[in-house]
Residue, then its C-alpha position, 0 to 999 in steps of 0.5 A: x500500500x502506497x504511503x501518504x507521502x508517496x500519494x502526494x508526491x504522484x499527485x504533485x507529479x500529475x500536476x506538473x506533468x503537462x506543464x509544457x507551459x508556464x507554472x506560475x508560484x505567485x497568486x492568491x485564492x480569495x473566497x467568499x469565506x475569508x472575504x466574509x470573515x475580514x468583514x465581520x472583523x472590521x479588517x477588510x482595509x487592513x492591507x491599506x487597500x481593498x481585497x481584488x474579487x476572485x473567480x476560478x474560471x476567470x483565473x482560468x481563462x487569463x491561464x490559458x490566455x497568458x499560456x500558463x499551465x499550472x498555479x500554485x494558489x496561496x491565501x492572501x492577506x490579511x490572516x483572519x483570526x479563526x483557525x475555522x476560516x483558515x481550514x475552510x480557505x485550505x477546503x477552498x483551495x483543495x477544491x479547486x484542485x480536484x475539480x481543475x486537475x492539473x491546473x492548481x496546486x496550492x500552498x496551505x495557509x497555517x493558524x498562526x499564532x497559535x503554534x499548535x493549532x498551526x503545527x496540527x493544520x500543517x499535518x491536515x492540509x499535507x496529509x489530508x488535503x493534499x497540500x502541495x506546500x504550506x504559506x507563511x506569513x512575513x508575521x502574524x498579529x507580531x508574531x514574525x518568522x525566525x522566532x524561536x517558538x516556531x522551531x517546532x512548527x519548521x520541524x513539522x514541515x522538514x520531516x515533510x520536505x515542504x516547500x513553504x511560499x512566504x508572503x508580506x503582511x502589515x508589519x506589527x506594529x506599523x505607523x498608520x500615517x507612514x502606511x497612508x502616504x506610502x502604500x504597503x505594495x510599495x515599500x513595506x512589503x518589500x521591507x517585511x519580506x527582508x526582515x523575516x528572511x533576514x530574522x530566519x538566517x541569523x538564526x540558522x533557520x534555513x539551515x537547520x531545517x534544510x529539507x524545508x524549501x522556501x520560496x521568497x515572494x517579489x523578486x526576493x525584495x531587498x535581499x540583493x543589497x541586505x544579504x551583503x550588508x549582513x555578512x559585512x557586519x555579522x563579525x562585529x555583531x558576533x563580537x558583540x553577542x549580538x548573533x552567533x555563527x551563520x552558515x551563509x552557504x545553507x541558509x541561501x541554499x535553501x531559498x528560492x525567489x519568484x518574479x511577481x512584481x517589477x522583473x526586469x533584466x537588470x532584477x534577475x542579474x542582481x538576484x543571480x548575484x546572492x543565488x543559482x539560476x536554478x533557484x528563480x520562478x515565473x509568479x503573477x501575483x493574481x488577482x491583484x494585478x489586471x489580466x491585461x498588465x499580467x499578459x503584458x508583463x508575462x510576454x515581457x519576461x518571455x521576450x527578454x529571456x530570449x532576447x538577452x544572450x546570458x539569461x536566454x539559457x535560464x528562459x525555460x527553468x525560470x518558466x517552469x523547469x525550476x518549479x517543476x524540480x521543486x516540486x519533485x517532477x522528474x525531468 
């Protein structure tokens, strides 16, 4: 008898396996649920801006416009408050996968922060629902990625070899005026995403947990120019007893990146210089950003791929090649 491992795996397979086009490992799933529940908490401004409408077959047809194969759904944000609501977006998103076969996989959203409910919807949503991964958020209610109470969360998903999707959310606590005159999408987020990346490596998160793959959201934020600056000062930290050792080569080899947002050719050469080309992914950010611009964008990133002589040997592992390996597919 297979085992549950092995189960997800063939089905993780079986989504990939025709994806002769684009996978996409950016976008998010928004049901009538969560809109619901943002609603009854008063938060559906928390993020600085509305929440975009969601429809599958409309996901779909952008899909198959844009000549994307497969999409990896992701909760967006903010997180609700109830462990019921995040377990009915998961259901949501497990729906959709088996009714669309082979188009969606999707990365479950965790109940944080409370770290036993959430180490307990982890071993659902892969076990049972047939997660293909879990999201995290950059924090939830203050509670941010690289604290030491979620080792036991990131042992959970080592022992499964998850690939974990991280995405900003509202900083805890934030200055409301600060947000108002420059939106979250346009600085903090890309600040957010550096902080809980940065927070996990100079505790070794990455490198303790190695099975654990962890896909960095917006062209890696400002990684590019942070990574540089850490290992420049972490001597003078260390000496301080501010931080302890870091084993820079398997923190960063643990991380993956996706181009949702502003890609460019002069982005993915900055990226190449803190990672391997086989560690960059095509994302969409959908629905947050229009079909027309997402269409435009993607041919965009098509043409450049091709067109620049040093990256045109990575077009097709950034397509999709290099989401395909991460999720286990033989070539």
């Amino acid at each position: 008898m297979r085992t549950k491992l092995t189960i997800l795996i063939v089905a993780v397979v079986a989504n990939l396996a025709c994806a002769s086009g684009v996978v996409d490992v950016h976008c998010h799933m928004i049901s009538p649920e969560y809109v619901a529940a943002l609603d009854g908490e008063g938060r559906l401004m928390d993020e600085g801006f509305p929440l975009p409408r969601y429809d599958v077959e409309a996901h779909m047809r952008w899909m198959d416009d844009a000549g994307v194969s497969t999409s990896v759904l992701t909760m967006a944000a903010p997180q609700p408050s109830s462990a019921q609501v995040v377990r009915q977006v998961n259901e949501r998103m497990a729906q959709f996968k088996r009714e669309h076969h082979g188009r969606f996989m999707f990365c479950a959203a965790l109940p944080l922060p409370d770290v036993d409910a959430a180490m307990a919807e982890a071993v659902y949503a892969l076990d049972t629902l047939g997660a293909d991964g879990i999201k995290l958020a950059t924090n939830v209610a203050g509670q941010y990625l690289g604290l030491p109470q979620l080792d036991t969360l990131m042992a959970v998903l080592n022992e499964r070899k998850a690939v974990v999707i991280l995405h900003p959310h509202k900083p805890e606590p934030v200055n409301a005026e600060v947000m108002q005159q420059t939106p979250l999408a346009m600085q903090e987020y890309l600040s957010e995403t550096t902080r809980a990346v940065a927070n996990m490596i100079t505790r070794n998160v990455p490198a303790r947990f190695p099975d654990v793959r962890i896909v960095v959201p917006h062209c890696g934020a400002y990684l590019p120019l942070a990574v540089p600056r850490m290992k420049s000062l972490a001597p003078v930290m260390q000496s301080a007893g501010k931080i302890g050792p870091i084993d820079w080569d398997a923190n960063l080899r643990s991380l993956y990146y996706d181009l949702a947002g502003a890609h460019s050719p002069q982005v993915i050469r900055t990226l190449l210089s803190i990672t391997e080309p086989s560690h960059l992914l095509y994302g969409s950010d959908y629905p947050y950003v229009s079909a027309v611009a997402l269409s435009t964008s993607l041919e965009r990133l098509r043409r450049y791929l091709n067109d620049e002589p040093d990256l045109a040997p990575y077009a097709e592992m950034i397509l999709h090649r290099n989401a395909e390996r991460l999720w286990g597919v033989d070539e």
